[in-house]
VOLUM-658864 format. One record per residue (C-alpha): residue in one letter; x, y, z; residue number from 1. Coordinates in pm, 1 decimal, always signed. Example, Ala and Ser with C-alpha at 12.3 -4.5 7.8 and 13.67 -1.06 7.14 Angstrom:
BEGIN
<pado A&east +1230.0&north -450.0&up +780.0&dopa 1>
<pado S&east +1367.0&north -106.0&up +714.0&dopa 2>
// end
This chain:
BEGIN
<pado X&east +1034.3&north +341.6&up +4383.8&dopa 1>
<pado X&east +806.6&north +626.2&up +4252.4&dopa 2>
<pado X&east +502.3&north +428.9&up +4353.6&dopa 3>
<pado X&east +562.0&north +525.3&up +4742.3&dopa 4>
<pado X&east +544.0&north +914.6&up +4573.5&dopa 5>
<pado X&east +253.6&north +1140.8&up +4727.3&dopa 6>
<pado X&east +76.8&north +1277.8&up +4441.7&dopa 7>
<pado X&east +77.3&north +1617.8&up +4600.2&dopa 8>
<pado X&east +333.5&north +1752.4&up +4881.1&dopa 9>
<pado X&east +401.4&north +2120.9&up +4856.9&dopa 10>
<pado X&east +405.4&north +2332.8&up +4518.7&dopa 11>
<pado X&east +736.1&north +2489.1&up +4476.5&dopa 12>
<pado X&east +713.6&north +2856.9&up +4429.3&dopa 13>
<pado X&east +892.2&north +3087.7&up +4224.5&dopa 14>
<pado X&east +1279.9&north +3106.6&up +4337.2&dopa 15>
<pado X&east +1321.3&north +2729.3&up +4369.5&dopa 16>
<pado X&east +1422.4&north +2491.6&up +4613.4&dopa 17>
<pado X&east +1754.8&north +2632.6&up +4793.9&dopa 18>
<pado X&east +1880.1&north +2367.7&up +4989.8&dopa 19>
<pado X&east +1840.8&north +1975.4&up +5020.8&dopa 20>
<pado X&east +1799.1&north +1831.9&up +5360.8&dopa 21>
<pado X&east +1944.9&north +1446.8&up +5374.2&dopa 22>
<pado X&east +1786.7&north +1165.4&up +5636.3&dopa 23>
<pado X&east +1938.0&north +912.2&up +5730.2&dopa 24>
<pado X&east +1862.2&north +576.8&up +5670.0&dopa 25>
<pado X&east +1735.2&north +478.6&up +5987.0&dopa 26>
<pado X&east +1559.5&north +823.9&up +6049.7&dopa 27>
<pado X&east +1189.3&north +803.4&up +6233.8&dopa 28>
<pado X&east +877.2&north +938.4&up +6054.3&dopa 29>
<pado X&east +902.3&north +1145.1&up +6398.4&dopa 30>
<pado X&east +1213.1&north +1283.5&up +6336.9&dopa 31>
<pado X&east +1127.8&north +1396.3&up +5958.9&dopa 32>
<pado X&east +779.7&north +1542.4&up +6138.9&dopa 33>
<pado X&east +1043.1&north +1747.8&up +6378.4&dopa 34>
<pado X&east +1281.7&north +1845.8&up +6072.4&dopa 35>
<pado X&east +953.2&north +1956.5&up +5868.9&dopa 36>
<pado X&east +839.0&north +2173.3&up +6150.9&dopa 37>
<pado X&east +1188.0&north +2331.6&up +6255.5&dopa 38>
<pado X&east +1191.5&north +2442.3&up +5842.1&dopa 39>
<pado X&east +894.6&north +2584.7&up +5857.6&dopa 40>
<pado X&east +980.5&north +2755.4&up +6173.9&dopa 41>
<pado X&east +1258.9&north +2911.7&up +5973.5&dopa 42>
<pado X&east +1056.6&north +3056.6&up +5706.1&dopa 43>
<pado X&east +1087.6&north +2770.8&up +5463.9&dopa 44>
<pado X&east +873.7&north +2533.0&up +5316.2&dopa 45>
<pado X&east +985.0&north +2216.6&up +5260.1&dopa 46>
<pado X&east +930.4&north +1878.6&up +5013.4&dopa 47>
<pado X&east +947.8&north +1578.6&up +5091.0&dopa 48>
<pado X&east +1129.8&north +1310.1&up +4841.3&dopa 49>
<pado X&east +1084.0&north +926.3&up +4954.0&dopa 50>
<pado X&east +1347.8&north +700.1&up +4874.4&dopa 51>
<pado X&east +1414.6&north +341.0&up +4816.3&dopa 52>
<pado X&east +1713.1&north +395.2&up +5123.3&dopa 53>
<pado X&east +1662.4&north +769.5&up +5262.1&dopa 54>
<pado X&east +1409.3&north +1049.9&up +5232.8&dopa 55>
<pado X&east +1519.0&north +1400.5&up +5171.1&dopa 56>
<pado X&east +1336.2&north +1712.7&up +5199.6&dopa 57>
<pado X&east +1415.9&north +2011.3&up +4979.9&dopa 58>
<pado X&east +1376.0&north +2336.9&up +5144.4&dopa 59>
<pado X&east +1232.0&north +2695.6&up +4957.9&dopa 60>
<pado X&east +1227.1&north +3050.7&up +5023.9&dopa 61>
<pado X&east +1452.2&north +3328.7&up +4991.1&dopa 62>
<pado X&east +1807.1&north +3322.9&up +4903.9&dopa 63>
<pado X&east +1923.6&north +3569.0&up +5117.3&dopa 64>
<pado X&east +1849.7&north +3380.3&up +5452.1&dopa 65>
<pado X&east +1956.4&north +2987.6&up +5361.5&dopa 66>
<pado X&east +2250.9&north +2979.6&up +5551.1&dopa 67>
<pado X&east +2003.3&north +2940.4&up +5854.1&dopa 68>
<pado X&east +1910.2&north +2650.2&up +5711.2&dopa 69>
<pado X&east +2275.3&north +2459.3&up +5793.4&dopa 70>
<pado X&east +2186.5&north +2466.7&up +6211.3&dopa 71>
<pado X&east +1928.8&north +2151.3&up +6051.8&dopa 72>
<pado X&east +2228.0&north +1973.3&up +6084.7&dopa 73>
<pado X&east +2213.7&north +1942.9&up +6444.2&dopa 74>
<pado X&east +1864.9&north +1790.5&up +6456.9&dopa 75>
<pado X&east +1829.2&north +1360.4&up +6520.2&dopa 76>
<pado X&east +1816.8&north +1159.2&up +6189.5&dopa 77>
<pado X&east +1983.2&north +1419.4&up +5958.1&dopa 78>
<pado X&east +2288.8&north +1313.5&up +5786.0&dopa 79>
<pado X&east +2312.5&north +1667.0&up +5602.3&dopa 80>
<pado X&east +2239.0&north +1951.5&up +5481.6&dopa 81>
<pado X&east +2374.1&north +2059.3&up +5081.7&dopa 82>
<pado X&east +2286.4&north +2355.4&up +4896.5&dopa 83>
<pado X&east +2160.4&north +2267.4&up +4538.8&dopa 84>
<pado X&east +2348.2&north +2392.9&up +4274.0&dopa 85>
<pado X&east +2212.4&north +2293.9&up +3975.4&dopa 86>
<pado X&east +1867.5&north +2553.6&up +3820.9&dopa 87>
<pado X&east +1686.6&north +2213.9&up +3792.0&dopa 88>
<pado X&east +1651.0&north +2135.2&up +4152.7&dopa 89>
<pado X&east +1378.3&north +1854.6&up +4129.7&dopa 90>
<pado X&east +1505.9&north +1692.5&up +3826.8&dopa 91>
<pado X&east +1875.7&north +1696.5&up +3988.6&dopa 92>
<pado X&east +2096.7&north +1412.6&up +4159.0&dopa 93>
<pado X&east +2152.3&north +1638.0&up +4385.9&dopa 94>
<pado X&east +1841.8&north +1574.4&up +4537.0&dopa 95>
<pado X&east +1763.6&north +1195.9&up +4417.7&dopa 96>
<pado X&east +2117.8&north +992.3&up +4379.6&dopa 97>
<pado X&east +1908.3&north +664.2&up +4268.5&dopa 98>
<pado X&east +1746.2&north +644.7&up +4008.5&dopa 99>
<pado X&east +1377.6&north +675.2&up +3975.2&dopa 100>
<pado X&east +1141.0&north +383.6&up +3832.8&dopa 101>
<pado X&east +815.4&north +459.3&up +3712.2&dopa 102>
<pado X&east +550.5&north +201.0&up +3745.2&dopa 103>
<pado X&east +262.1&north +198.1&up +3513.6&dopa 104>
<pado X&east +37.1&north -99.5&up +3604.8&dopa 105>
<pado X&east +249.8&north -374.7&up +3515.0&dopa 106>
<pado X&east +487.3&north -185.8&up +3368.8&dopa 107>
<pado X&east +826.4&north -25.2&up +3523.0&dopa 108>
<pado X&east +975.2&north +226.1&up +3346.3&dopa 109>
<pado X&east +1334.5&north +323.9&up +3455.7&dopa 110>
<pado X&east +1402.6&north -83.1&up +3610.9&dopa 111>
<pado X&east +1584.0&north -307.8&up +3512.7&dopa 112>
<pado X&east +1376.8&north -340.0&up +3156.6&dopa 113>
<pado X&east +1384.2&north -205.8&up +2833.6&dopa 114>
<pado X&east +1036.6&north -80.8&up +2803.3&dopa 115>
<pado X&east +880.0&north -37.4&up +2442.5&dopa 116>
<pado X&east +643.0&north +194.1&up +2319.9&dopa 117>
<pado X&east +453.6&north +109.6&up +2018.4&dopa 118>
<pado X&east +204.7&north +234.7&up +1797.1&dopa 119>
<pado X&east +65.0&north +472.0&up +1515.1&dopa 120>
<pado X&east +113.4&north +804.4&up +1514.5&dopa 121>
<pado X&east -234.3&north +893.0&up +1495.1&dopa 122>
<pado X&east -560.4&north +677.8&up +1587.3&dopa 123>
<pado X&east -730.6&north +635.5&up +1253.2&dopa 124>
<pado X&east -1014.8&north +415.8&up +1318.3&dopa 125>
<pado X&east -1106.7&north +113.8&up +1555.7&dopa 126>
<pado X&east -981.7&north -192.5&up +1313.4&dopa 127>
<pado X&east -646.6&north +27.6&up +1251.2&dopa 128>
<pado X&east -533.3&north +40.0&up +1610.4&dopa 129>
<pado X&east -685.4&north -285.1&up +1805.5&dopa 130>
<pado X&east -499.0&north -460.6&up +1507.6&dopa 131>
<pado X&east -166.6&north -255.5&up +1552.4&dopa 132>
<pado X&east -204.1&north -329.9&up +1954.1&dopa 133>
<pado X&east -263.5&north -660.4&up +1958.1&dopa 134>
<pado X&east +67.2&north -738.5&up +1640.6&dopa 135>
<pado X&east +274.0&north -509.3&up +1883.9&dopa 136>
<pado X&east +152.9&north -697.3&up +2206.8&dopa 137>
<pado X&east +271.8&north -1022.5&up +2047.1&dopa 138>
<pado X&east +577.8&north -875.8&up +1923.6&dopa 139>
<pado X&east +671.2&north -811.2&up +2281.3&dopa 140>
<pado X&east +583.1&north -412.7&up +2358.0&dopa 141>
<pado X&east +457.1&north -276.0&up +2642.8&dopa 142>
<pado X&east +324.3&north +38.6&up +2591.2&dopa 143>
<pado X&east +46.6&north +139.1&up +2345.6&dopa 144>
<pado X&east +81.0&north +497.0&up +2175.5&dopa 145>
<pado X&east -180.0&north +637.4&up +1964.7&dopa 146>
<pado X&east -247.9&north +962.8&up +1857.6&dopa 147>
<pado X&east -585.1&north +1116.5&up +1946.1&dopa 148>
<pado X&east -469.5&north +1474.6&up +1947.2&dopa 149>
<pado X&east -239.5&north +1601.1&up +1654.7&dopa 150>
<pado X&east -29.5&north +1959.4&up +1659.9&dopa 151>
<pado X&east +32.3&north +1953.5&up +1277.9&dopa 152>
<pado X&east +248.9&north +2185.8&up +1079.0&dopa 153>
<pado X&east -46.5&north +2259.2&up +815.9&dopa 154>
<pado X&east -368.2&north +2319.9&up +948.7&dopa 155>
<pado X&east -471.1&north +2128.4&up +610.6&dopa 156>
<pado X&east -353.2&north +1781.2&up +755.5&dopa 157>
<pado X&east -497.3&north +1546.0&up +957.3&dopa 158>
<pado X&east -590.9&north +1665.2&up +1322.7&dopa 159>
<pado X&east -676.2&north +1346.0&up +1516.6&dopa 160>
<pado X&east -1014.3&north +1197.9&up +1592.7&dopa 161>
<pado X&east -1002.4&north +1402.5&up +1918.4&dopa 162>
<pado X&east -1249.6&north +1231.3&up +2208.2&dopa 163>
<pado X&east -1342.6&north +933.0&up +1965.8&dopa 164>
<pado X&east -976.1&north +864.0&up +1900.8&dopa 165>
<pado X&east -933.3&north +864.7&up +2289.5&dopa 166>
<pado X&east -1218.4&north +615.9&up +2286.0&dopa 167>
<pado X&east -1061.0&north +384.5&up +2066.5&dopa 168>
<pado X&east -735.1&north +418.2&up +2215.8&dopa 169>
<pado X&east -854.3&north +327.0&up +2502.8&dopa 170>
<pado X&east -1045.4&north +26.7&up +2401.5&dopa 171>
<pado X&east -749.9&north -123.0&up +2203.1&dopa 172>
<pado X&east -565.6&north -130.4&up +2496.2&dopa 173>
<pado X&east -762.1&north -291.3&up +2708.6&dopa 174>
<pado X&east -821.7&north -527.6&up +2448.0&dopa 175>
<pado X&east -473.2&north -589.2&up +2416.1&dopa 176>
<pado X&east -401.8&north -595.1&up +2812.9&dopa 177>
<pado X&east -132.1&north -256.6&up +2756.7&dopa 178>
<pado X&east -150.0&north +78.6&up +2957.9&dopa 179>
<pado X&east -174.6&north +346.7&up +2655.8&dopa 180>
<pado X&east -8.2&north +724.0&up +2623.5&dopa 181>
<pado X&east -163.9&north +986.8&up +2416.5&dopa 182>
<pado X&east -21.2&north +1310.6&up +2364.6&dopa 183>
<pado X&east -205.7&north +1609.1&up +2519.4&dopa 184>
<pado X&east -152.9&north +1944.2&up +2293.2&dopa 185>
<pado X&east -420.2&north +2177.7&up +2502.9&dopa 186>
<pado X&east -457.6&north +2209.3&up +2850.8&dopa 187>
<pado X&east -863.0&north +2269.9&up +2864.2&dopa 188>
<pado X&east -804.2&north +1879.2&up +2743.7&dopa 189>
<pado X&east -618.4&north +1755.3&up +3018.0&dopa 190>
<pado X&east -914.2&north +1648.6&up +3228.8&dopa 191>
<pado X&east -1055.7&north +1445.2&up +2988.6&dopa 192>
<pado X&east -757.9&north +1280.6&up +2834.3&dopa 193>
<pado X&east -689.5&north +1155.8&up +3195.7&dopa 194>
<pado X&east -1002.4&north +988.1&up +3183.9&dopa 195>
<pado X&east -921.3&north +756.2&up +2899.3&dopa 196>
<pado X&east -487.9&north +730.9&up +2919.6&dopa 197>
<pado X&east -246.8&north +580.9&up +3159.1&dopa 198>
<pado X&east +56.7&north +830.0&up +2998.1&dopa 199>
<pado X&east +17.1&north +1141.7&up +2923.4&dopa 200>
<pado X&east +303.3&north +1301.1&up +2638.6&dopa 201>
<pado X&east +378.1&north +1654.4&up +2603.3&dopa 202>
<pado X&east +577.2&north +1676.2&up +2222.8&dopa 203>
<pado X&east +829.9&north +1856.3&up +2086.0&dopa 204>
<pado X&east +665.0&north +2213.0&up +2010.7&dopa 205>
<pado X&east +454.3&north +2170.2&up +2336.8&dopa 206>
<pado X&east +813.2&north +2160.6&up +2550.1&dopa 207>
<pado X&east +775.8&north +2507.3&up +2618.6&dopa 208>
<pado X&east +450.9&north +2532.4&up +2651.0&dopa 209>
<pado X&east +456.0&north +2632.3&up +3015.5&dopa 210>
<pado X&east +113.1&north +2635.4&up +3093.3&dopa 211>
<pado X&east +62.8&north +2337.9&up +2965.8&dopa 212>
<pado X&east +356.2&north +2176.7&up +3189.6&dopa 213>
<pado X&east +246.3&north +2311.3&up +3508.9&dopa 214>
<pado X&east -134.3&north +2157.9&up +3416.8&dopa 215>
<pado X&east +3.4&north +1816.2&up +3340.0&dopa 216>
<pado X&east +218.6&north +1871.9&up +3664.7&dopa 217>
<pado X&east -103.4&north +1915.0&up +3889.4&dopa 218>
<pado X&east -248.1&north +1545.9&up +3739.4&dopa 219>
<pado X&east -112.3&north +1181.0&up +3891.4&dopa 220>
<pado X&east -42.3&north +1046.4&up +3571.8&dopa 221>
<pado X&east +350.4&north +1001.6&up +3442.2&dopa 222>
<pado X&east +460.2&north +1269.0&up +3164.9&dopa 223>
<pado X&east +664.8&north +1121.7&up +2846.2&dopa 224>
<pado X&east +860.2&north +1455.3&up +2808.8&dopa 225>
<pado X&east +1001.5&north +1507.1&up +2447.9&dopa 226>
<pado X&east +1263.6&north +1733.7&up +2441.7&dopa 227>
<pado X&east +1272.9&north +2021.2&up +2222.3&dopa 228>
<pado X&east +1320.2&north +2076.0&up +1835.3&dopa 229>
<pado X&east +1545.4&north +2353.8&up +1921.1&dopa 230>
<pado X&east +1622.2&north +2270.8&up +2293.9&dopa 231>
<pado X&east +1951.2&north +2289.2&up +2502.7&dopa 232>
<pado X&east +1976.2&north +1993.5&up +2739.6&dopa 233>
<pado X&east +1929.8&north +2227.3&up +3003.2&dopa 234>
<pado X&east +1591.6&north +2415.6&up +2871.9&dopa 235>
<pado X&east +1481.7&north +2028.7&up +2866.9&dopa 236>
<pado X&east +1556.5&north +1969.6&up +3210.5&dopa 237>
<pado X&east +1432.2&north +2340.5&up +3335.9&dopa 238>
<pado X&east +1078.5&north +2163.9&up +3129.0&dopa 239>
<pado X&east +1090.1&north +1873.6&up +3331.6&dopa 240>
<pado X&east +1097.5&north +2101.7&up +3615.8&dopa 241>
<pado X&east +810.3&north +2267.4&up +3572.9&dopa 242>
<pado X&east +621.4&north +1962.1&up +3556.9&dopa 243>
<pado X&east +802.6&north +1822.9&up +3879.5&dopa 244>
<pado X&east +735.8&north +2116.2&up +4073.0&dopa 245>
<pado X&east +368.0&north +2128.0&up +4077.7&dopa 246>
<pado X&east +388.0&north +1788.1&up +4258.3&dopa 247>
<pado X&east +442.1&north +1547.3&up +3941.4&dopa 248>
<pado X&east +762.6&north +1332.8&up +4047.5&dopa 249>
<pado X&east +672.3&north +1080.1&up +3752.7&dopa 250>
<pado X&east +846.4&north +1261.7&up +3445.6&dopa 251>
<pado X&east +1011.4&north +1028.7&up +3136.3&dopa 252>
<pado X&east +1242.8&north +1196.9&up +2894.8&dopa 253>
<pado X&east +1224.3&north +1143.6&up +2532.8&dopa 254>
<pado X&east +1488.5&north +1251.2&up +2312.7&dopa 255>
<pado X&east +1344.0&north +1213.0&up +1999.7&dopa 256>
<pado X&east +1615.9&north +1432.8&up +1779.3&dopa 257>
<pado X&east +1701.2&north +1764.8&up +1737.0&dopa 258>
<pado X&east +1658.4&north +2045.8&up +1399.0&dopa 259>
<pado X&east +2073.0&north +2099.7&up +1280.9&dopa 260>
<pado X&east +2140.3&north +2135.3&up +945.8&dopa 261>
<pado X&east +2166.0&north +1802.9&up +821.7&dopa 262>
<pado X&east +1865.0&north +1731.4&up +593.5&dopa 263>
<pado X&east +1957.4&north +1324.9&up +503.4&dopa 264>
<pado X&east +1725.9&north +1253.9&up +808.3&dopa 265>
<pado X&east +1448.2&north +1433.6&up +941.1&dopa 266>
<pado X&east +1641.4&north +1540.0&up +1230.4&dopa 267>
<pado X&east +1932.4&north +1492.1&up +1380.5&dopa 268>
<pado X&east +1952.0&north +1219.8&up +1685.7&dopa 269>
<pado X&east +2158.4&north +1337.9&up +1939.7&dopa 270>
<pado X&east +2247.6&north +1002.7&up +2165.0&dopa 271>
<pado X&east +2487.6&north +1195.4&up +2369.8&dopa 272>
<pado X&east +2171.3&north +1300.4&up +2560.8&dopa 273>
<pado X&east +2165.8&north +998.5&up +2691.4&dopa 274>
<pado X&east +2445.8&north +970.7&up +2833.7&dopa 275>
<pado X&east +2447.6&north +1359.2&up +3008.1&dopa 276>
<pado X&east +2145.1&north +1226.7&up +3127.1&dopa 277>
<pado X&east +2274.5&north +957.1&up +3312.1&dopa 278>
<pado X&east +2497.0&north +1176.5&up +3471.3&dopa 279>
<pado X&east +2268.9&north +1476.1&up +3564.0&dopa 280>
<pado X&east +1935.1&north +1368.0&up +3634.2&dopa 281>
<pado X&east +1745.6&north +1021.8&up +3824.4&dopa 282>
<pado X&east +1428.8&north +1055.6&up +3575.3&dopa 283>
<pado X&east +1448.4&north +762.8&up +3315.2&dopa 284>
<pado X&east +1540.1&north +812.5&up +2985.8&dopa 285>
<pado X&east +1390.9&north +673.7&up +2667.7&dopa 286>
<pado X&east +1455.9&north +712.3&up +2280.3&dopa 287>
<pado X&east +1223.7&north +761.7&up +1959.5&dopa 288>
<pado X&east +1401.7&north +689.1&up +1644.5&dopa 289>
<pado X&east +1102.7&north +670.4&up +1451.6&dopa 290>
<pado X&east +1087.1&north +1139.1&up +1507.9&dopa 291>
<pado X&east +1446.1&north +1151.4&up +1484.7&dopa 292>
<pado X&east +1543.2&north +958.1&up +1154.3&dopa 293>
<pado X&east +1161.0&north +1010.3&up +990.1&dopa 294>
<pado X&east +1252.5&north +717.1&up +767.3&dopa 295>
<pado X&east +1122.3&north +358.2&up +818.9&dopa 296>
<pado X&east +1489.8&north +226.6&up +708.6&dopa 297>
<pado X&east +1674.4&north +419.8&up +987.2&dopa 298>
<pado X&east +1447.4&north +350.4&up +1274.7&dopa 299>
<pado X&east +1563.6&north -36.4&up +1339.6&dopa 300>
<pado X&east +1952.5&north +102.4&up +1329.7&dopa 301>
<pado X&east +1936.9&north +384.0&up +1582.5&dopa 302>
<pado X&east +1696.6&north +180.3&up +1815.5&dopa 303>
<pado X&east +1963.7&north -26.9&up +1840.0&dopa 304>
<pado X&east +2195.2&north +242.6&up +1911.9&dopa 305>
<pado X&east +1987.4&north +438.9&up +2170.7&dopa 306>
<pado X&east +1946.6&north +81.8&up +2364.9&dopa 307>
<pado X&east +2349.5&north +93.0&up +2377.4&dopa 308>
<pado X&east +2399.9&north +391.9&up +2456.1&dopa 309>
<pado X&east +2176.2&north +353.6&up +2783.6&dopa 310>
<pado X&east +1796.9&north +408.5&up +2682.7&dopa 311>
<pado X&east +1570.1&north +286.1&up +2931.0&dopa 312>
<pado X&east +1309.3&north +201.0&up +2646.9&dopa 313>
<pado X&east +1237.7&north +322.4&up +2316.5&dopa 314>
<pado X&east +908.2&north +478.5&up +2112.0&dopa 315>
<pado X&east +861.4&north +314.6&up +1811.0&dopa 316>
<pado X&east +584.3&north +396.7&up +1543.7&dopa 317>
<pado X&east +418.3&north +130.4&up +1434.1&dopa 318>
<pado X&east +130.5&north +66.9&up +1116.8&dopa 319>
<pado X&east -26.1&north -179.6&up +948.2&dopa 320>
<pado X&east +7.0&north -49.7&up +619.2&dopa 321>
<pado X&east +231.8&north +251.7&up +657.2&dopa 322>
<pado X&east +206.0&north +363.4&up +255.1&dopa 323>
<pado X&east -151.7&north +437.3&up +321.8&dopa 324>
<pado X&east -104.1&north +574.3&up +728.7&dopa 325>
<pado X&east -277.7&north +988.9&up +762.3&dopa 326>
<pado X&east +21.4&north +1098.3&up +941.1&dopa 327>
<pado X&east +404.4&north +996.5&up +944.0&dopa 328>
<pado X&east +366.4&north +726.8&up +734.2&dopa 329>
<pado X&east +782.4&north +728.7&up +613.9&dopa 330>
<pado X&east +890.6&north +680.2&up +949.4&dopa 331>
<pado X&east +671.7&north +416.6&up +1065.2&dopa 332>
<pado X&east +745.1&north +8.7&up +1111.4&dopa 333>
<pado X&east +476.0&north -246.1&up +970.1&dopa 334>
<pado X&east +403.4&north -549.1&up +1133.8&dopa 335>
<pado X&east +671.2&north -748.0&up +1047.4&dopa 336>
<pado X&east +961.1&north -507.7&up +1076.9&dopa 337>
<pado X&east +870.0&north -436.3&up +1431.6&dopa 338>
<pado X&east +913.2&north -764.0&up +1494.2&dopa 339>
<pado X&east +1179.7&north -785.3&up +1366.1&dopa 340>
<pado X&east +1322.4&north -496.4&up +1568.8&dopa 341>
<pado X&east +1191.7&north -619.4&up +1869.9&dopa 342>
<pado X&east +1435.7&north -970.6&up +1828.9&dopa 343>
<pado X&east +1751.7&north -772.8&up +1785.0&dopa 344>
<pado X&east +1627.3&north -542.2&up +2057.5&dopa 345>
<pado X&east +1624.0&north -821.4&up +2325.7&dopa 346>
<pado X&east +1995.3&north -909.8&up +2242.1&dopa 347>
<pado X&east +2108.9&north -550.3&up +2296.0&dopa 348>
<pado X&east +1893.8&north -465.1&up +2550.8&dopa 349>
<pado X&east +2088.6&north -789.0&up +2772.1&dopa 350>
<pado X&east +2423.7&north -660.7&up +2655.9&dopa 351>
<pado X&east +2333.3&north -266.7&up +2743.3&dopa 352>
<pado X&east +2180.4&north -346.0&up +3073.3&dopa 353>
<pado X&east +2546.2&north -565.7&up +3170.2&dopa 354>
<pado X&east +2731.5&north -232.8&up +3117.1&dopa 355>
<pado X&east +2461.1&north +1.7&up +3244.1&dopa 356>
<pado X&east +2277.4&north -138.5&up +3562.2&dopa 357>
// end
């Protein structure tokens, strides 16, 4: 479990982690104090990863001089000693085979759950959101989202409510008994969003934003990553890296659809993600339909979809009165389509989790 995670081992500097040192189960917190020392001995720093079964420490410094790093082998309580292959190194299998859960207060992300995360895209005012967090609460979600913080395409549209959104936020959740995510869009506001959110959510044109990444990777709260507009699979796990090497471990992905050609939706989702997920990396994986499809009618369908397809939860937009919402109104649920969602959700969500434990 993630919970076990120190916030803050060692930062990984430039050139990456080079090899991955594997305990054994039954190793002694001696022997991994005697494996930590003989790597630094060597000219390496290492990082430690706790597991639910074995620890393993990754191992950085120069390329040139890693194969000194196999005579580890030798040493009580290690089972062995791999060379990473793959450019994300923290985010790999490679280093974590199981997969990791993320537990925020009462809620695990990455278990055996489907979590939902529901809300308006934007905090409007104090009757708006405690109203959409307690209908979501009851609908059965288990994350609050709100908007405090908007990077808009015109600088003419509606920006957010900035601290007093947070505020309100903040309120609605603990009025509705939910942890709440916000999305950060400047890193002089990090500090202060930390103060009011459980989550913190770096969006699409932020998943570059490098700066920004490594200053949500120095914090202790999870990360909803969305991937990309424009972004490669990889470029979305070499994000996630950034984040996970400046001593971060609790990073969620969120495909929330890609820019192709296809204009009948307002971008493209690209569930195969998922699944390439699955396969390359032990971070969970979650799905917004409400980005991808940007219409209200196409949200319920692909929810659906990205539970099948092995989503560990979904992001969901949610309004009271979506005709008359400041931002993203199209794409958003009211009251009693969430609801509805949520039903059909539960008897997907029991198949999907049969198939994909």
């Amino acid at each position: 479990s993630q919970a076990c995670l120190p916030f803050f081992i060692y930062k990984i500097p430039l050139g990456g982690l080079k090899m991955v040192i594997v305990m054994k189960p039954e190793a002694t917190e001696q022997q991994l104090k005697e494996v930590l020392s003989k790597i630094e001995e060597l000219g390496y720093r290492p990082h430690v990863i706790y597991g639910a079964t074995r620890n393993v420490i990754g191992a950085v410094g120069d390329e040139r001089g890693k194969f000194v790093l196999q005579s580890l082998e030798v040493l009580d309580g290690v089972e062995a000693v791999i060379p990473i292959l793959k450019p994300y190194k923290l985010a790999s299998k490679e280093v974590k085979k199981e997969k990791t859960v993320i537990n925020v207060r009462n809620v695990s992300i990455g278990g055996s759950d489907i979590v939902i995360i529901a809300g308006p895209c934007a905090v409007e005012c104090e009757e708006q959101i405690i109203n959409t967090a307690l209908a979501v609460k009851k609908a059965g979600a288990d994350i609050l989202r709100g908007g405090a913080y908007k990077p808009r395409t015109s600088p003419y549209t509606f920006q957010g409510l900035g601290e007093e959104g947070l505020k309100l936020l903040k309120k609605a959740g603990e009025i509705a008994k939910m942890p709440v995510v916000t999305e950060v869009v400047n890193p002089e506001h990090v500090d202060l969003i930390c103060e009011y959110v459980d989550i913190l959510q770096i969006g699409t044109r932020n998943a570059q934003n490098f700066e920004l990444l490594k200053r949500v990777g120095q914090t202790n709260k999870p990360v909803i990553l969305k991937r990309g507009m424009s972004m490669t699979i990889k470029e979305w796990l070499m994000s996630a890296e950034y984040i996970l090497s400046e001593g971060n471990m609790n990073v969620i992905l969120c495909e929330r659809g890609i820019r192709t050609f296809e204009n009948a939706t307002r971008n493209t989702l690209d569930l195969s993600a998922v699944a390439v997920l699955k396969e390359e990396t032990h971070l969970p994986v979650i799905v917004d339909p409400s980005h991808a499809t940007g219409y209200a009618k196409y949200v319920s369908p692909m929810a659906y979809a990205a539970i099948a397809a092995g989503a560990d939860g979904l992001m969901i937009e949610v309004h009271p009165q979506p005709e008359k919402a400041f931002s993203d109104g199209p794409q958003s649920l009211n009251f009693n389509a969430f609801e509805r969602m949520i039903e059909k959700v539960k008897l997907f969500s029991n198949i999907a989790r049969t198939n994909y434990p």
